[in-house]
C-alpha positions as CSV (number, residue, x, y, z in Angstrom):
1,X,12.9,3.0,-26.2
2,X,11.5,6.4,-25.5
3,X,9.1,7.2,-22.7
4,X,7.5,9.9,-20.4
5,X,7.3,9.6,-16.7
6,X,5.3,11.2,-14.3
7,X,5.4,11.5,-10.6
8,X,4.2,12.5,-7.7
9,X,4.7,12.9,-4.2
10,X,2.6,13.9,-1.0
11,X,2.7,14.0,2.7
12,X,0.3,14.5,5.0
13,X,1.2,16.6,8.5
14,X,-1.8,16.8,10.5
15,X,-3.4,20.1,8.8
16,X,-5.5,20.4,6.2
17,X,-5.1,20.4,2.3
18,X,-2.1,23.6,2.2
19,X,1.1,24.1,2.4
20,X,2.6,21.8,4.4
21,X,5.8,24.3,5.4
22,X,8.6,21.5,5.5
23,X,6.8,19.9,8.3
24,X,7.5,16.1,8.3
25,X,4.6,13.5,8.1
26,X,3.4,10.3,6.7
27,X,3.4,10.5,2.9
28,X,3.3,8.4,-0.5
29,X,4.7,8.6,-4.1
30,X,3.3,7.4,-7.2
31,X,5.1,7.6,-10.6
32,X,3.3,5.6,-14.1
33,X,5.4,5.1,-17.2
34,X,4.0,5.8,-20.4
35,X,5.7,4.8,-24.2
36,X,5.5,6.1,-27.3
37,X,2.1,5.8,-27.9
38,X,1.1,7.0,-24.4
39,X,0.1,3.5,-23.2
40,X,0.9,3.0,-19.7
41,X,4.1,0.3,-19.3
42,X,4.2,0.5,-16.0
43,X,2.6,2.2,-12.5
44,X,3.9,2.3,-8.8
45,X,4.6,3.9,-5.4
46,X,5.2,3.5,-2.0
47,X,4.2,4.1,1.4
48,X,7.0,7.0,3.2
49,X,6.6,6.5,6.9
50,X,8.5,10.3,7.2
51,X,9.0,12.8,5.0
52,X,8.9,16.1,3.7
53,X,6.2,16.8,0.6
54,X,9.9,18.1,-1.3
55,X,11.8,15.2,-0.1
56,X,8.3,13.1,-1.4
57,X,8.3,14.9,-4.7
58,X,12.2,14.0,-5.4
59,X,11.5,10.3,-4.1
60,X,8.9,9.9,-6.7
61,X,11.0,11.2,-9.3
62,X,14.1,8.3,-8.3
63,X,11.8,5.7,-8.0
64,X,10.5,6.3,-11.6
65,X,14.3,6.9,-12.7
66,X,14.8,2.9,-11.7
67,X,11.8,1.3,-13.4
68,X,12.1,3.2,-15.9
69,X,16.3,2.0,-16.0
70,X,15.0,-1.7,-15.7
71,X,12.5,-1.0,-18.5
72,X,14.9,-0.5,-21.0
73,X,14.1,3.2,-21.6
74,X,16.8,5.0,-23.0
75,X,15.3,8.4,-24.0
76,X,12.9,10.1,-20.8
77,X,10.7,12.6,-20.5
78,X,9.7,13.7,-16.9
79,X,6.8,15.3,-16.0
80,X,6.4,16.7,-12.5
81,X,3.7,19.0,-10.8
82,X,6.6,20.2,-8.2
83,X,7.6,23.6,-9.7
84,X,10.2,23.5,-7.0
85,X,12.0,20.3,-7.8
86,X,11.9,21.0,-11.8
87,X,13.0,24.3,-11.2
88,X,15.9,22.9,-8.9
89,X,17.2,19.7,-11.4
90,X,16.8,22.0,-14.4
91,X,19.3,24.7,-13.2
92,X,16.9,27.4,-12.6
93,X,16.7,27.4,-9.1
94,X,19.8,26.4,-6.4
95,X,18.8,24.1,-3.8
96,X,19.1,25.7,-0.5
97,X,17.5,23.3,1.9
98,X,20.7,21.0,3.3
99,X,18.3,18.0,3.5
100,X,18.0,18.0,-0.6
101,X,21.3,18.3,-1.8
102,X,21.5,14.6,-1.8
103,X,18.2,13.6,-3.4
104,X,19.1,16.5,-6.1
105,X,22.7,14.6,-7.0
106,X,20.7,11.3,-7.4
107,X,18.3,12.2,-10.0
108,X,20.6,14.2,-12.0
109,X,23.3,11.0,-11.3
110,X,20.6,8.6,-12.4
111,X,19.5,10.9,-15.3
112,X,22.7,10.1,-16.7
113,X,21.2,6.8,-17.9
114,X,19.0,8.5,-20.4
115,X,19.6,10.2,-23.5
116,X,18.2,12.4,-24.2
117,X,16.9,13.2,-20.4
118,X,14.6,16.3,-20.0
119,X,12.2,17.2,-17.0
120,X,9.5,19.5,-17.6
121,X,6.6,21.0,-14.9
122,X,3.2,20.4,-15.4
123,X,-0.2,21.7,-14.0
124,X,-1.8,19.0,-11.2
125,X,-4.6,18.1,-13.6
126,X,-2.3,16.9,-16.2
127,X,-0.5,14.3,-13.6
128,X,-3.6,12.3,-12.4
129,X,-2.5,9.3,-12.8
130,X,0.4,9.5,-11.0
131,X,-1.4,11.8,-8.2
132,X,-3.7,8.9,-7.9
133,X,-1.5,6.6,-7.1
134,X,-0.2,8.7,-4.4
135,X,-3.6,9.2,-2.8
136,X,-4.7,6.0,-3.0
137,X,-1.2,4.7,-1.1
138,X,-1.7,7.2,1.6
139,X,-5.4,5.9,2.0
140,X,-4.8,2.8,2.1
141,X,-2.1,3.6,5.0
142,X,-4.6,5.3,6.8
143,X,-3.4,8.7,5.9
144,X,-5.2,11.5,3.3
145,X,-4.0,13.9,0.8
């Protein structure tokens, strides 16, 4: 089965809507699955007590690898609105930050799974759904994005 995933992660360090500047907070991920047709097979997220917004972004990404492994998908499409993480799994830039190294080797270990397996960036207005999710988890944990 072929689908698309996107994801999304967020944190939220005490400032307002910016850059967050690696700073650790609260945060959330979302990720929805979509087929073929573009119907959505599955949604989901969770609540990070700690993290970095990167460290978010690449948790989202994981997460989604997994459902979409116990789905049954066997071809994936990932759509991310991190330029720095697609830029990072795709080659294009090296990860530098020490604290990423291992989140980077477990997508592109669990990418393995899918073939093909391509990751692409989008524009936040094309990952809603996904962004959604992420808000809604870190609202309902008493934290905004």
């Amino acid at each position: 089965m072929k689908a698309t995933l996107y994801t999304d992660g967020g944190v939220r360090t005490g400032g307002v809507n910016g850059p967050t500047g690696g700073k650790h907070g609260p945060g959330a991920i979302g990720y929805v699955v979509r087929d073929e047709s573009n119907k959505i097979i599955e949604r989901g997220g969770q609540f990070l007590e700690d993290t970095t917004v990167n460290e978010a972004e690449y948790s989202a990404i994981i997460c989604g690898l997994a459902a979409c492994k116990r789905l049954g998908v066997t071809a994936l499409t990932v759509r991310a609105d991190s330029q720095l993480v697609v830029m990072q799994l795709n080659g294009v830039w090296a990860v530098k930050a020490a604290h990423l190294h291992d989140y980077h080797q477990e997508v592109l270990a669990q990418s393995m799974s899918f073939e093909p397996f391509e990751i692409g960036w989008i524009p936040r207005e094309q990952n809603s759904a996904a962004d959604e999710i992420t808000r809604q988890i870190m609202t309902e944990n008493g934290v905004g994005k």
